[in-house]
Biopython code that builds the backbone (N, CA, C, O; Angstrom):
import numpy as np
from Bio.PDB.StructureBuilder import StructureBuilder

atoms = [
    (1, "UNK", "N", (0.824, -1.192, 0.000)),
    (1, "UNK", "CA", (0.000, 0.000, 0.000)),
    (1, "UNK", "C", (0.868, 1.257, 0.000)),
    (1, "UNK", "O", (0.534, 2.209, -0.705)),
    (2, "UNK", "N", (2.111, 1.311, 0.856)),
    (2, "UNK", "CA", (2.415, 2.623, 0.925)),
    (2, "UNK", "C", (3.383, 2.473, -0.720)),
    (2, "UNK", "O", (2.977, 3.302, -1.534)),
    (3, "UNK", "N", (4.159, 1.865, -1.080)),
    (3, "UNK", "CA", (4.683, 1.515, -2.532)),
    (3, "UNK", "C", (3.471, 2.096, -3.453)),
    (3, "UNK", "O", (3.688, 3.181, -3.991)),
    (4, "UNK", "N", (2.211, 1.467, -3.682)),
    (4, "UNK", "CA", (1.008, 2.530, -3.947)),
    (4, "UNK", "C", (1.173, 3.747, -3.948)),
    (4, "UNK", "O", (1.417, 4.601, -4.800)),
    (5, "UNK", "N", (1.010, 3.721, -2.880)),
    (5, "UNK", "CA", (0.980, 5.153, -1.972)),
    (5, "UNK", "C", (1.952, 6.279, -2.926)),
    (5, "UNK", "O", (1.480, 7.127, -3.682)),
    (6, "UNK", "N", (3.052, 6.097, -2.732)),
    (6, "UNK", "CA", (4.288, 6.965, -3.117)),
    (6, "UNK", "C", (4.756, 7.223, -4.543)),
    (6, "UNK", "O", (5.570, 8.018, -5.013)),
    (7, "UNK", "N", (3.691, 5.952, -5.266)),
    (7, "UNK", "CA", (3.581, 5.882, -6.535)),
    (7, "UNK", "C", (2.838, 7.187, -7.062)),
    (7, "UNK", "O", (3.209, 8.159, -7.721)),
    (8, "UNK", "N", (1.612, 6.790, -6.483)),
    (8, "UNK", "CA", (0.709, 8.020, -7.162)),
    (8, "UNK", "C", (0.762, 9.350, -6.895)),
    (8, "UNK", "O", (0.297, 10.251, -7.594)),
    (9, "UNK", "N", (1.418, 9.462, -5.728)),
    (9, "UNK", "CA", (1.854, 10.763, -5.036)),
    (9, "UNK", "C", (2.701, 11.547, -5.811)),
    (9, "UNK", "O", (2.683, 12.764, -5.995)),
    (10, "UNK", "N", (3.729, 10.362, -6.403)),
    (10, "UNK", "CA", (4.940, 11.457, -7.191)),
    (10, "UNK", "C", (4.397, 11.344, -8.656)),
    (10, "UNK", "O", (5.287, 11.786, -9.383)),
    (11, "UNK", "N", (3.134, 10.874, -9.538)),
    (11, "UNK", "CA", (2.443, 10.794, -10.548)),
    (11, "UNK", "C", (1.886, 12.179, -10.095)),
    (11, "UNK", "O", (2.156, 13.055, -10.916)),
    (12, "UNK", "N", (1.288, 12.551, -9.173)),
    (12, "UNK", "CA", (0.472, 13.321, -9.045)),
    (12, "UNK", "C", (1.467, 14.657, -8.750)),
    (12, "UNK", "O", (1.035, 15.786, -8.982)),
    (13, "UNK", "N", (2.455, 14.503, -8.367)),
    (13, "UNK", "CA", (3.566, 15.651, -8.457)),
    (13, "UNK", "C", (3.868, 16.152, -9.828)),
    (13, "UNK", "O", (3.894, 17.264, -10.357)),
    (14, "UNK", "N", (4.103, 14.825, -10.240)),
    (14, "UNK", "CA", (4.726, 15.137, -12.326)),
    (14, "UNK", "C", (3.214, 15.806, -12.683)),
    (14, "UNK", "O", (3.149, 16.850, -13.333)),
    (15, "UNK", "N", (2.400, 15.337, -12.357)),
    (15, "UNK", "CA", (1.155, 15.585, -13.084)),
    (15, "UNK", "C", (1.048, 17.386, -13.040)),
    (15, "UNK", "O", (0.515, 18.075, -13.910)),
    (16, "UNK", "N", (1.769, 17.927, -11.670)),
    (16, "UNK", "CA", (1.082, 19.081, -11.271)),
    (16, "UNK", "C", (2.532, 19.694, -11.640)),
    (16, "UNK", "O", (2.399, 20.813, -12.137)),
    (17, "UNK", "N", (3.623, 19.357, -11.558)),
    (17, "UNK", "CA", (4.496, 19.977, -12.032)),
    (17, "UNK", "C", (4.703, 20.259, -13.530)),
    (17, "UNK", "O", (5.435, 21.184, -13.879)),
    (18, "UNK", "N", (4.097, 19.510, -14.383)),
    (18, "UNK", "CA", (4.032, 19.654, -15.815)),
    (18, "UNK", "C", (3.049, 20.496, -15.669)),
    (18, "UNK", "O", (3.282, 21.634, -16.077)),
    (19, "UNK", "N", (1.940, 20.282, -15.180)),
    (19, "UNK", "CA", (0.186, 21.615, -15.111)),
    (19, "UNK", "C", (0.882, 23.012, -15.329)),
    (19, "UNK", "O", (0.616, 23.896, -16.144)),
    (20, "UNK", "N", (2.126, 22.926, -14.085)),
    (20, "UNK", "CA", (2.705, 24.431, -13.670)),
    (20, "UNK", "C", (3.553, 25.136, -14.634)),
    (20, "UNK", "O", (3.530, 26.354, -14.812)),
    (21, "UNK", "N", (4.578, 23.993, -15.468)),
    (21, "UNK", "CA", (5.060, 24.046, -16.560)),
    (21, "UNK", "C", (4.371, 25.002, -17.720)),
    (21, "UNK", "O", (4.621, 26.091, -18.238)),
    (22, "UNK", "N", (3.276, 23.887, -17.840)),
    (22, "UNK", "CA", (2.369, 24.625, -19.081)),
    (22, "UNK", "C", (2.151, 25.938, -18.601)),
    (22, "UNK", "O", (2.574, 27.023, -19.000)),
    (23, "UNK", "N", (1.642, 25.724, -17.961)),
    (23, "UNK", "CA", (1.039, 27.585, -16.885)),
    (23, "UNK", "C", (1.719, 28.369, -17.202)),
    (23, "UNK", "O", (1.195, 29.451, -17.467)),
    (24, "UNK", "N", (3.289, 28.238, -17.348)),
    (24, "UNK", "CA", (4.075, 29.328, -17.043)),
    (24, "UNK", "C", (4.240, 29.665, -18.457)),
    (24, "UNK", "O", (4.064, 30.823, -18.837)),
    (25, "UNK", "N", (4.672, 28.419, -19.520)),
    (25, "UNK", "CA", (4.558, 28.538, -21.168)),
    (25, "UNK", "C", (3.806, 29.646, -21.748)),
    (25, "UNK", "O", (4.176, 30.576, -22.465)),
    (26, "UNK", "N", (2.134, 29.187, -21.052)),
    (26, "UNK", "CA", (1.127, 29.950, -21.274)),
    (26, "UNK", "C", (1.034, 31.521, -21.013)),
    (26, "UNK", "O", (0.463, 32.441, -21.599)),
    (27, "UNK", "N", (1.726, 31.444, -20.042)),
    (27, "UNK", "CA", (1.611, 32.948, -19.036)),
    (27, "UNK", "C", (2.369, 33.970, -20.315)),
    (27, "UNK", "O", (2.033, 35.025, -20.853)),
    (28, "UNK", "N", (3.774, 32.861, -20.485)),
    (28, "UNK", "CA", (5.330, 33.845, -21.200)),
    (28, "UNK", "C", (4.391, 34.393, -22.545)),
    (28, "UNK", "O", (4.259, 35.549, -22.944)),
    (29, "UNK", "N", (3.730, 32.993, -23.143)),
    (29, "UNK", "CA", (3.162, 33.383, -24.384)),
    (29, "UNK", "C", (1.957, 34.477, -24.750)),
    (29, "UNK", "O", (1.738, 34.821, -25.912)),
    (30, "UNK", "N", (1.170, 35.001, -23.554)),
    (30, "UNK", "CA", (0.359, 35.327, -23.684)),
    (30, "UNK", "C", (0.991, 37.107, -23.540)),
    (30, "UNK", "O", (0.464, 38.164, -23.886)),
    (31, "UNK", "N", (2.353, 36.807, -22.860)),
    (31, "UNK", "CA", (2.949, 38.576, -22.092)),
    (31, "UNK", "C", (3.771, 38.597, -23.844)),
    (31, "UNK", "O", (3.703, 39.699, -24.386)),
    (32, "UNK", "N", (4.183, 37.952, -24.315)),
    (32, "UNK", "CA", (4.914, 37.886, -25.550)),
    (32, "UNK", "C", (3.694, 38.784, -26.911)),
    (32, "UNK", "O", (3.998, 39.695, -27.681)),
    (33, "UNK", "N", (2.531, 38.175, -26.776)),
    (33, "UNK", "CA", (1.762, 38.538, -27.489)),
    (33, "UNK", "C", (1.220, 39.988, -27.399)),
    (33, "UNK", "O", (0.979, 40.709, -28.367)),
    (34, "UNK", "N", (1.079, 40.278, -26.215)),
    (34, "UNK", "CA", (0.997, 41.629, -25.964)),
    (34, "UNK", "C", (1.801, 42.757, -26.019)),
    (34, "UNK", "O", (1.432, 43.904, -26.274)),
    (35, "UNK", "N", (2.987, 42.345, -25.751)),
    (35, "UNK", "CA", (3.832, 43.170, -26.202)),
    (35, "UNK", "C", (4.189, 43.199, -28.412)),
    (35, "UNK", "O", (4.474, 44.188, -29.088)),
    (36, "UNK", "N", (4.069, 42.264, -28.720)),
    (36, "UNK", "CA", (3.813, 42.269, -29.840)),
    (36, "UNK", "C", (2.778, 43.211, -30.352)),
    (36, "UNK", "O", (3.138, 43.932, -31.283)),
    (37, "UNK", "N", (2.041, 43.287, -30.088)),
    (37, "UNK", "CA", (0.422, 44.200, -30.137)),
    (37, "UNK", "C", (0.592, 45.718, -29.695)),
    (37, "UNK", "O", (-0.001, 46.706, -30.129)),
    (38, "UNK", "N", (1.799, 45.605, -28.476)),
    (38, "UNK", "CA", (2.055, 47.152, -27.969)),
    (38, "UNK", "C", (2.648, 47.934, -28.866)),
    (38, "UNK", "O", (2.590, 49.161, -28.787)),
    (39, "UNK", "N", (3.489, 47.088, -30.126)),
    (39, "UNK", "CA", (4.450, 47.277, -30.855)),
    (39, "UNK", "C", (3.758, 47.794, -32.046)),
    (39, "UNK", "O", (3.890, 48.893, -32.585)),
    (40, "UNK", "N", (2.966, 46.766, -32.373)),
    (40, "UNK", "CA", (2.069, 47.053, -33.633)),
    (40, "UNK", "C", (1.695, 48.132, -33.147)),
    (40, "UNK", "O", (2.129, 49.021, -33.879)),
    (41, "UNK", "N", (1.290, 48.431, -32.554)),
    (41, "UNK", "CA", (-0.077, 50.083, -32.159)),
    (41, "UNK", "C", (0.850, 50.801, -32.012)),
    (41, "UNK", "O", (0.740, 51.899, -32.558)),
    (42, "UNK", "N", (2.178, 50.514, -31.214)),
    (42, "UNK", "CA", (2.888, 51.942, -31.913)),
    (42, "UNK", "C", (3.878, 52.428, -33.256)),
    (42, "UNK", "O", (4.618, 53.364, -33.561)),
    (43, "UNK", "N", (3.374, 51.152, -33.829)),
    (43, "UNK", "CA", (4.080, 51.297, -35.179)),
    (43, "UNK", "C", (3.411, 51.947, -35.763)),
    (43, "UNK", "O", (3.933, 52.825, -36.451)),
    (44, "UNK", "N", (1.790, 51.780, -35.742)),
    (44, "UNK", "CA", (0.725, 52.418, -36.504)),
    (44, "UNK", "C", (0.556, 53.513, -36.205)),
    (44, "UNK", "O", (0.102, 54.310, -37.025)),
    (45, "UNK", "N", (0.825, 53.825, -35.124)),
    (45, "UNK", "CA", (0.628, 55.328, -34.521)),
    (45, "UNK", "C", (2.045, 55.919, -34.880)),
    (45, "UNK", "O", (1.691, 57.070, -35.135)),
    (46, "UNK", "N", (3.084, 55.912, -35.026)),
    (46, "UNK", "CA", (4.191, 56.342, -35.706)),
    (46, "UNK", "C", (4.130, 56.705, -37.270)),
    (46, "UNK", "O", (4.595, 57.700, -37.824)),
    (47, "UNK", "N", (3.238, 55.332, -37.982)),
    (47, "UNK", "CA", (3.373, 55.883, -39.021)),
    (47, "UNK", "C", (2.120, 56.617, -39.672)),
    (47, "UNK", "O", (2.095, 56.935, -40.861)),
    (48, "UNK", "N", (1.068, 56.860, -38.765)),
    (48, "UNK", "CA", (0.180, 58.364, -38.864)),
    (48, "UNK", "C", (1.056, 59.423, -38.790)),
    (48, "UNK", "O", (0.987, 60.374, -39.569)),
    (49, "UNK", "N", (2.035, 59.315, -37.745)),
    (49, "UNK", "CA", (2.720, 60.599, -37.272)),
    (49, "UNK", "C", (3.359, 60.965, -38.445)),
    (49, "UNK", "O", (3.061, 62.065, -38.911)),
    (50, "UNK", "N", (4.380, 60.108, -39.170)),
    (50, "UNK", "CA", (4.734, 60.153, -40.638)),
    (50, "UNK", "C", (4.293, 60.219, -41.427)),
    (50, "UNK", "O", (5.109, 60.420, -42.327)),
    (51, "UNK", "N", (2.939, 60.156, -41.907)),
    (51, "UNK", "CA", (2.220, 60.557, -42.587)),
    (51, "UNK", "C", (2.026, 61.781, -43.048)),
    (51, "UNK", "O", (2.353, 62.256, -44.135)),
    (52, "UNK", "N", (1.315, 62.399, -41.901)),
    (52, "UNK", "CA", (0.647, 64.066, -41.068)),
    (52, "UNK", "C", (2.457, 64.903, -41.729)),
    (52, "UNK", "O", (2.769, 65.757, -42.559)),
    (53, "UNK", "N", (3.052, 64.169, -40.931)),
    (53, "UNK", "CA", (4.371, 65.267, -41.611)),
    (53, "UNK", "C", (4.892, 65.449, -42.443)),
    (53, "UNK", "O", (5.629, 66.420, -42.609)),
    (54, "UNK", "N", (4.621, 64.355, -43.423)),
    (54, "UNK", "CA", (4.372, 64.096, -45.166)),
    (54, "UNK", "C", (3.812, 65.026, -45.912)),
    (54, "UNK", "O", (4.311, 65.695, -46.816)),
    (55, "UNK", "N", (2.719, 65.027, -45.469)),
    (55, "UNK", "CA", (1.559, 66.041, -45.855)),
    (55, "UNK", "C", (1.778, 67.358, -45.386)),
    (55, "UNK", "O", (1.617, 68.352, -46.094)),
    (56, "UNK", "N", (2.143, 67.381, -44.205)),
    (56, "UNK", "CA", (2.981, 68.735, -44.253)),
    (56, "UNK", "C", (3.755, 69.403, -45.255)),
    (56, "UNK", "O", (3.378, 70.231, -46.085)),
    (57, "UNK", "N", (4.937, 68.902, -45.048)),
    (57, "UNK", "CA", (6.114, 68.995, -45.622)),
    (57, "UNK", "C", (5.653, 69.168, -47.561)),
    (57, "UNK", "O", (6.125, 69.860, -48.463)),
    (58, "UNK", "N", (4.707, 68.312, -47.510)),
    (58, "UNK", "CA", (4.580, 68.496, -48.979)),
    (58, "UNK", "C", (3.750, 69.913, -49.649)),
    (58, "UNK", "O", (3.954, 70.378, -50.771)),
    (59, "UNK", "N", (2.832, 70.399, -48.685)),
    (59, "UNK", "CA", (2.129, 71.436, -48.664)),
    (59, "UNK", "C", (2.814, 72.930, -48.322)),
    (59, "UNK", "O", (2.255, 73.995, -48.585)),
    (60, "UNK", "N", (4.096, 72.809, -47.703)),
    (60, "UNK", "CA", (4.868, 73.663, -47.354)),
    (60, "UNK", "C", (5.740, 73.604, -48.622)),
    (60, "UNK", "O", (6.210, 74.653, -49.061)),
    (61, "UNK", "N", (5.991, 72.368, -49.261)),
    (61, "UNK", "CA", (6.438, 72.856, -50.291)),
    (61, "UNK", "C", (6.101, 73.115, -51.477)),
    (61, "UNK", "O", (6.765, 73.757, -52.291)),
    (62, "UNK", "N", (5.131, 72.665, -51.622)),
    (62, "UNK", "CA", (3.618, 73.612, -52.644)),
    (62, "UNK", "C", (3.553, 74.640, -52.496)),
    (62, "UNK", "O", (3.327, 75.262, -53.534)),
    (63, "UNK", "N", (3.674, 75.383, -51.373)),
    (63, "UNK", "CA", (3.709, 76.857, -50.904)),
    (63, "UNK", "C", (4.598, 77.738, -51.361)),
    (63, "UNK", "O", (4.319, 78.809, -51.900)),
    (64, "UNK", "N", (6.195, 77.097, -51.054)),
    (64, "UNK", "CA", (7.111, 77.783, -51.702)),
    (64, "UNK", "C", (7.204, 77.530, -53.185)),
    (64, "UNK", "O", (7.627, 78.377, -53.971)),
    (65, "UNK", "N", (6.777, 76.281, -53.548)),
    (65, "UNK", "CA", (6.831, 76.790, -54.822)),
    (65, "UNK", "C", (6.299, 77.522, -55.636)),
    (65, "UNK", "O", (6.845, 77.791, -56.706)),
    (66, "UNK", "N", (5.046, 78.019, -55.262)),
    (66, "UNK", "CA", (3.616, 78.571, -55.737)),
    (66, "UNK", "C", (4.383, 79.762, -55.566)),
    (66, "UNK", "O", (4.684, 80.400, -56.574)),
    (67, "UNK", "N", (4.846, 80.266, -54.123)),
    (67, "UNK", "CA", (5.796, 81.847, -53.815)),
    (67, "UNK", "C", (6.404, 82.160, -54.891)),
    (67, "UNK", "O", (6.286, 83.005, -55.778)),
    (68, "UNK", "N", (7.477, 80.808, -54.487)),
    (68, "UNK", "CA", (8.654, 81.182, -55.909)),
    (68, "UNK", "C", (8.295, 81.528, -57.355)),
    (68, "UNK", "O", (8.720, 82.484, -58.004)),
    (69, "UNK", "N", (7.445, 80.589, -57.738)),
    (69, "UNK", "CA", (6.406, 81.010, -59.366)),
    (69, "UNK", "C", (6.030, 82.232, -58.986)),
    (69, "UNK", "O", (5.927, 82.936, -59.991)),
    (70, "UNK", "N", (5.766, 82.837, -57.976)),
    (70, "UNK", "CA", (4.772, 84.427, -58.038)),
    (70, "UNK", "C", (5.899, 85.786, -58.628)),
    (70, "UNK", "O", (5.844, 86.663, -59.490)),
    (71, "UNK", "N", (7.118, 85.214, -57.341)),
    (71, "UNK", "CA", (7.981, 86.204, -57.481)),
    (71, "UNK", "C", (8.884, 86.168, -58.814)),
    (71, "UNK", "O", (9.514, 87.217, -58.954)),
    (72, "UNK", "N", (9.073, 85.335, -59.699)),
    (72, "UNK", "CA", (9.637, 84.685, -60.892)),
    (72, "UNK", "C", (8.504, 85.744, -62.051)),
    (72, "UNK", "O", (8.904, 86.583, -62.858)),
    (73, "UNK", "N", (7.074, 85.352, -61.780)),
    (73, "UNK", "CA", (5.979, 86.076, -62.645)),
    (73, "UNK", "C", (6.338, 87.678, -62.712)),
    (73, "UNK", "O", (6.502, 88.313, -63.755)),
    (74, "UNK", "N", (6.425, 88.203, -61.357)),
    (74, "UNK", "CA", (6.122, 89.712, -61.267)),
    (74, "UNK", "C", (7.563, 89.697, -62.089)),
    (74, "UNK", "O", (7.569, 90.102, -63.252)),
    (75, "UNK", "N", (8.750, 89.236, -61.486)),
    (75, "UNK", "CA", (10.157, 90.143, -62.288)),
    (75, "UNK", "C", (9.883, 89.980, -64.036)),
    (75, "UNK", "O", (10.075, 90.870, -64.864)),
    (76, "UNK", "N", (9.444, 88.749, -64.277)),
    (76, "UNK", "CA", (9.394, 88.977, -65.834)),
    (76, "UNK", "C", (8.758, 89.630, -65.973)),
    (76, "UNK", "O", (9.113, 90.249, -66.976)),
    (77, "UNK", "N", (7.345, 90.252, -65.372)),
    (77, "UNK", "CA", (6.481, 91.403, -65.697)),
    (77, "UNK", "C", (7.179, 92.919, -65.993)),
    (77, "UNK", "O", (6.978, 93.718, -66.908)),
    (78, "UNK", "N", (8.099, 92.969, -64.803)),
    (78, "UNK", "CA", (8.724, 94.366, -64.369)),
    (78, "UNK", "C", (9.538, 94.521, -65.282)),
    (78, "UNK", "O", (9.640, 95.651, -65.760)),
    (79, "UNK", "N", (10.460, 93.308, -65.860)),
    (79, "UNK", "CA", (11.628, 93.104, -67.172)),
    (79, "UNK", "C", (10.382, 93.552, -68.439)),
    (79, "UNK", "O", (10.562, 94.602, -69.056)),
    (80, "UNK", "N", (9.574, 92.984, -68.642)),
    (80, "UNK", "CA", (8.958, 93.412, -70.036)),
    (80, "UNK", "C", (8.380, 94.543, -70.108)),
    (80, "UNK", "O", (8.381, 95.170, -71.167)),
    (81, "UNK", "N", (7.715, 95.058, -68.870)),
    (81, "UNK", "CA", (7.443, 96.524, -68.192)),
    (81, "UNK", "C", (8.476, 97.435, -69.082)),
    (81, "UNK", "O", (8.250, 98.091, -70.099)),
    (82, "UNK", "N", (9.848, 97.222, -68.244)),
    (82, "UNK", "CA", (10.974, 98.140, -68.527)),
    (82, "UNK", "C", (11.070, 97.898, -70.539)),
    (82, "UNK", "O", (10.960, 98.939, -71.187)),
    (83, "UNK", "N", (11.183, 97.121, -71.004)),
    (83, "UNK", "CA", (11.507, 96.265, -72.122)),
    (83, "UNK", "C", (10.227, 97.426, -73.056)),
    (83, "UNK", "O", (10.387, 98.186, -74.011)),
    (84, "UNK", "N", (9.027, 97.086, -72.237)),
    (84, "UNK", "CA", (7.777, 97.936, -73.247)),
    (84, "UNK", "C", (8.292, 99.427, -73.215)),
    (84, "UNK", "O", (8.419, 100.067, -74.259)),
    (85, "UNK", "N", (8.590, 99.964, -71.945)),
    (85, "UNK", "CA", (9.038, 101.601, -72.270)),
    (85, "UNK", "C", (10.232, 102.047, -72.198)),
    (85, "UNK", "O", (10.416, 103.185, -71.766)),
    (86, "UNK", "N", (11.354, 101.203, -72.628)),
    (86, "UNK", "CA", (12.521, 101.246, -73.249)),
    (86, "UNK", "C", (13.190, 101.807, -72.649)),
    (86, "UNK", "O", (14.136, 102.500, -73.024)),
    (87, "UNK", "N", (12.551, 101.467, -70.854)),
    (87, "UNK", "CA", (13.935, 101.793, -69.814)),
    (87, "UNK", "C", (15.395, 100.615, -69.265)),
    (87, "UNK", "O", (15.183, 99.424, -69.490)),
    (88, "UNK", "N", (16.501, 100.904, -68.723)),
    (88, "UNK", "CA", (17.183, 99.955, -68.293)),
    (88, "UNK", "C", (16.822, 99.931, -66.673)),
    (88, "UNK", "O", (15.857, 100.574, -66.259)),
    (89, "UNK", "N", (17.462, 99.333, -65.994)),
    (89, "UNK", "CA", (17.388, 98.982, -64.497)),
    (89, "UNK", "C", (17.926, 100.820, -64.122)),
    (89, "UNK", "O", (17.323, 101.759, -63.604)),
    (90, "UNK", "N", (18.815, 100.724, -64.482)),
    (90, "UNK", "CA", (19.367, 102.101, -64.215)),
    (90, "UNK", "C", (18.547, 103.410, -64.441)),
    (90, "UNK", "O", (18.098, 103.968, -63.440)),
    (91, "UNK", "N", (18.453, 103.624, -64.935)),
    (91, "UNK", "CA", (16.986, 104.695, -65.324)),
    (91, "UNK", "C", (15.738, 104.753, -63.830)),
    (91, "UNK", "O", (15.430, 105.777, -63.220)),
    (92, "UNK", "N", (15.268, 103.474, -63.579)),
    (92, "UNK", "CA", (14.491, 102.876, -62.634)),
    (92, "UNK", "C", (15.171, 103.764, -61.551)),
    (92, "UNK", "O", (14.542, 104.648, -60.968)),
    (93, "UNK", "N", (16.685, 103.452, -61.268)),
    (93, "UNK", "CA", (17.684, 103.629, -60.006)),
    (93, "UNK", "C", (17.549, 104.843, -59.927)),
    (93, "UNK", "O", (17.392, 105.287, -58.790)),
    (94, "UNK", "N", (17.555, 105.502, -60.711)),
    (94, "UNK", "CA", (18.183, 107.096, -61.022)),
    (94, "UNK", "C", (16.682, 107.917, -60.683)),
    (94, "UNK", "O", (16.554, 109.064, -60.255)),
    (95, "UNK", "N", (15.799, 107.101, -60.967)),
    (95, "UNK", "CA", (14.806, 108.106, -60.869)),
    (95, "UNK", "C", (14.056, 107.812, -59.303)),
    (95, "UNK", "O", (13.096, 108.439, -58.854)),
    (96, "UNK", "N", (14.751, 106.736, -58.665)),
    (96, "UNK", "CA", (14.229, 106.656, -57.351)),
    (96, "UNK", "C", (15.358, 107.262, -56.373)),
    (96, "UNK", "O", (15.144, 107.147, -55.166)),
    (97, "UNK", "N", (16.319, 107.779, -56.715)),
    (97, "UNK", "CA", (17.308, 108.421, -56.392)),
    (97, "UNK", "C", (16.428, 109.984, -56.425)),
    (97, "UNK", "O", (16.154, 110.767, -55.515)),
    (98, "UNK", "N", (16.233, 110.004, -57.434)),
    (98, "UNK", "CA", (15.810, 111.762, -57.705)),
    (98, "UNK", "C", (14.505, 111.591, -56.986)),
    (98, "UNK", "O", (14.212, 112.692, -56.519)),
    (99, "UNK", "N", (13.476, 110.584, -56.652)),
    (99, "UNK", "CA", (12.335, 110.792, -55.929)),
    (99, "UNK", "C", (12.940, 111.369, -54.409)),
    (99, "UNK", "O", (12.693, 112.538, -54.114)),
    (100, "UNK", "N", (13.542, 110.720, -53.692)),
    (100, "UNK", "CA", (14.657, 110.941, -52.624)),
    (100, "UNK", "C", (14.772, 112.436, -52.621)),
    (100, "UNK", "O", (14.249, 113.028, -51.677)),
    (101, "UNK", "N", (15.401, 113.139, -53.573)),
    (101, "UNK", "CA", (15.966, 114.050, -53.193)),
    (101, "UNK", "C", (14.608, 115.268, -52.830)),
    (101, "UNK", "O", (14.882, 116.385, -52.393)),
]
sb = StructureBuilder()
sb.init_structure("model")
sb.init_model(0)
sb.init_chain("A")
sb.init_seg("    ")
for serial, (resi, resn, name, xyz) in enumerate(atoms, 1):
    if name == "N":
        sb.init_residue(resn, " ", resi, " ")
    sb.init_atom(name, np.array(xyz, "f"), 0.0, 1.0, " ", f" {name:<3s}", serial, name[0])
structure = sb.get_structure()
């Protein structure tokens, strides 16, 4: 009986020590997964953030370029301006010199 006895006792040890085993497998795998997931969500949320500043950046530079085309427009205006009444830059100078005085 006690041969019995000591049999099932340490069956019932393996039994509960493997239970605890798994348990812990389970536990690692389940903290593994979540952090996986913490990762994803801040990957996704990173690459909104990269996005947004994409779109920035691209609109800021739509901006300057739109500027740059404006200020490019007016000087050829002011060049064909001068060009239509057959002044040079100098002429321009001279006579904002003499407004001055």
């Amino acid at each position: 009986k006690e041969i019995v006895k000591m049999i099932v006792d340490e069956a019932k040890e393996n039994i509960d020590k493997k239970a605890d085993e798994e348990k812990e497998k389970a536990k690692a795998e389940r903290e593994r997964k979540e952090e996986l997931e913490e990762k994803a969500e801040s990957a996704k949320e990173q690459r909104k953030e990269n996005e947004k500043l994409t779109e920035e950046l691209v609109e800021k530079v739509s901006e300057a370029t739109t500027a740059a085309n404006d200020v490019m427009k007016a000087q050829q205006e002011v060049k064909a301006m001068l060009t239509k009444m057959k002044l040079i830059e100098d002429d321009i100078k001279g006579a904002a010199v003499d407004e001055n005085l």
